[in-house]
C-alpha positions as CSV (number, residue, x, y, z in Angstrom):
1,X,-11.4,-3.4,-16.0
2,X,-12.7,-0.2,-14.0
3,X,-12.5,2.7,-15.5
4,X,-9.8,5.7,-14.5
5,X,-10.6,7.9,-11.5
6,X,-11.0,11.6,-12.5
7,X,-8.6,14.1,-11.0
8,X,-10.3,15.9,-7.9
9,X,-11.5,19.3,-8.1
10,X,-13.4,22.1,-6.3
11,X,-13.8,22.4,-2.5
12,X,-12.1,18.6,-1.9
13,X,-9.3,19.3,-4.2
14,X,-8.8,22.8,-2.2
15,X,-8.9,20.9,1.5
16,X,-6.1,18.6,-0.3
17,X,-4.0,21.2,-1.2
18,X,-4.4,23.5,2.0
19,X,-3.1,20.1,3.7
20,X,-0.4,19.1,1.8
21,X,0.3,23.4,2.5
22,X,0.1,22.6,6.2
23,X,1.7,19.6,6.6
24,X,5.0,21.1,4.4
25,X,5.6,23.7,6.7
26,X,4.7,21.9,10.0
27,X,7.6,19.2,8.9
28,X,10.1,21.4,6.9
29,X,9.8,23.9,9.7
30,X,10.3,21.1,12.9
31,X,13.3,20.0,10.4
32,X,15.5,23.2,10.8
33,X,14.1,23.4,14.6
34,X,16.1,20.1,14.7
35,X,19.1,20.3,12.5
36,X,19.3,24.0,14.3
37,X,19.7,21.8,17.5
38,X,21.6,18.9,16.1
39,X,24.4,21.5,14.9
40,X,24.1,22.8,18.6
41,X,25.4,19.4,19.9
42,X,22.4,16.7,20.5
43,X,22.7,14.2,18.9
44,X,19.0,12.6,19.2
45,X,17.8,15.3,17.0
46,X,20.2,14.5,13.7
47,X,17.2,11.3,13.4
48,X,15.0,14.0,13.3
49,X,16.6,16.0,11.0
50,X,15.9,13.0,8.4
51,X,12.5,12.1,9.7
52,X,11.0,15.3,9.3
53,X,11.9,16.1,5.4
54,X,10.7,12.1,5.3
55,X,7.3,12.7,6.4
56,X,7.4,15.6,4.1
57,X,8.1,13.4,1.2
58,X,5.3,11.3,2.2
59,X,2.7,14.1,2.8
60,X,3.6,15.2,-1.0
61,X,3.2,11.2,-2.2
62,X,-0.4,10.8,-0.2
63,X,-1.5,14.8,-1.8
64,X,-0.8,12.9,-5.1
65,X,-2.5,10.0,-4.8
66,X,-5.6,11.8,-3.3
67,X,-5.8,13.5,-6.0
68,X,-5.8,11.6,-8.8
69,X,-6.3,8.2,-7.2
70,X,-5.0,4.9,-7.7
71,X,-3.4,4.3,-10.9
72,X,-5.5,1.7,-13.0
73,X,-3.6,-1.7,-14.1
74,X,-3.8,-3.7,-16.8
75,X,-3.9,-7.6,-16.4
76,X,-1.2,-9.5,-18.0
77,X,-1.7,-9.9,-21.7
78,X,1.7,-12.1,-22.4
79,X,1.4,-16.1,-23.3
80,X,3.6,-16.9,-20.1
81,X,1.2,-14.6,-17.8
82,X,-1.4,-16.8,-18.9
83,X,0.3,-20.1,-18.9
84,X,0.8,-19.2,-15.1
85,X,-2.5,-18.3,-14.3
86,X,-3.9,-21.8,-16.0
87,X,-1.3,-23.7,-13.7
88,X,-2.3,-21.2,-10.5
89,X,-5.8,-22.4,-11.6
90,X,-5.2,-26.3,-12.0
91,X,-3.4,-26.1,-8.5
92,X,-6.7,-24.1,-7.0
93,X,-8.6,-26.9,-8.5
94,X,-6.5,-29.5,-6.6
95,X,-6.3,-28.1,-3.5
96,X,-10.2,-27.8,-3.7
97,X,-10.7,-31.4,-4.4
98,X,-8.1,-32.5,-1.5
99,X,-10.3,-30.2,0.9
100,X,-13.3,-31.9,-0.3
101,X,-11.8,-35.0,0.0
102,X,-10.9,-34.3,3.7
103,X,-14.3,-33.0,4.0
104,X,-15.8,-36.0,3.1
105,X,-13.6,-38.5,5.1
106,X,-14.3,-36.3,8.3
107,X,-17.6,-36.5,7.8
108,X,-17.7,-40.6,7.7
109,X,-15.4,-41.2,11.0
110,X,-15.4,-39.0,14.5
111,X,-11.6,-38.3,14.0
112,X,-8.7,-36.6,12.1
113,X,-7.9,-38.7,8.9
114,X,-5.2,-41.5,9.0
115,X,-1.7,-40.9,7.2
């Protein structure tokens, strides 16, 4: 299991934050530009007025997971969990032997196998 990125810090932590900074006022201030419109009668810009606070939200959810990284996860520990992995195994184990199988009868004749 690998261990649990560290929070950034310093200079890269700083560039992070000055983005997130930048990319909040960029899309909350195009937002009003376009709600400011919408209200004014065009009716293309309401879509904007929800795009932009959406690309807000996911400027805030990418500053997050720069920072402190992708979330570590645990296998499954429960007796079902590994009852399904055995079966996921003996079915990998099958379908390897029916390749080499295939394998092997290609080899002997010039065509596809018979059915």
């Amino acid at each position: 299991m690998a261990a649990p990125q560290e929070r950034l810090k310093g200079a890269a932590a700083l560039r992070i934050h000055v983005g997130l900074a930048l990319c909040l006022i960029i899309c909350l201030g195009i937002g009003s530009f376009e709600l400011a419109r919408a209200l004014g009668g065009n009716l293309l810009s309401w879509a904007y007025v929800i795009e932009w606070p959406v690309l807000a939200g996911f400027g805030t959810f990418m500053w997050w997971r720069l920072l402190h990284g992708d979330p570590v996860r645990k296998p499954p520990t429960s007796a079902k969990a590994i009852a399904r992995q055995a079966i996921d195994d003996s079915d990998l184990a099958a379908w390897n032997a029916y390749l080499a199988d295939l394998h092997r009868h290609q080899s002997d004749t010039d065509g596809p196998p018979a059915r």
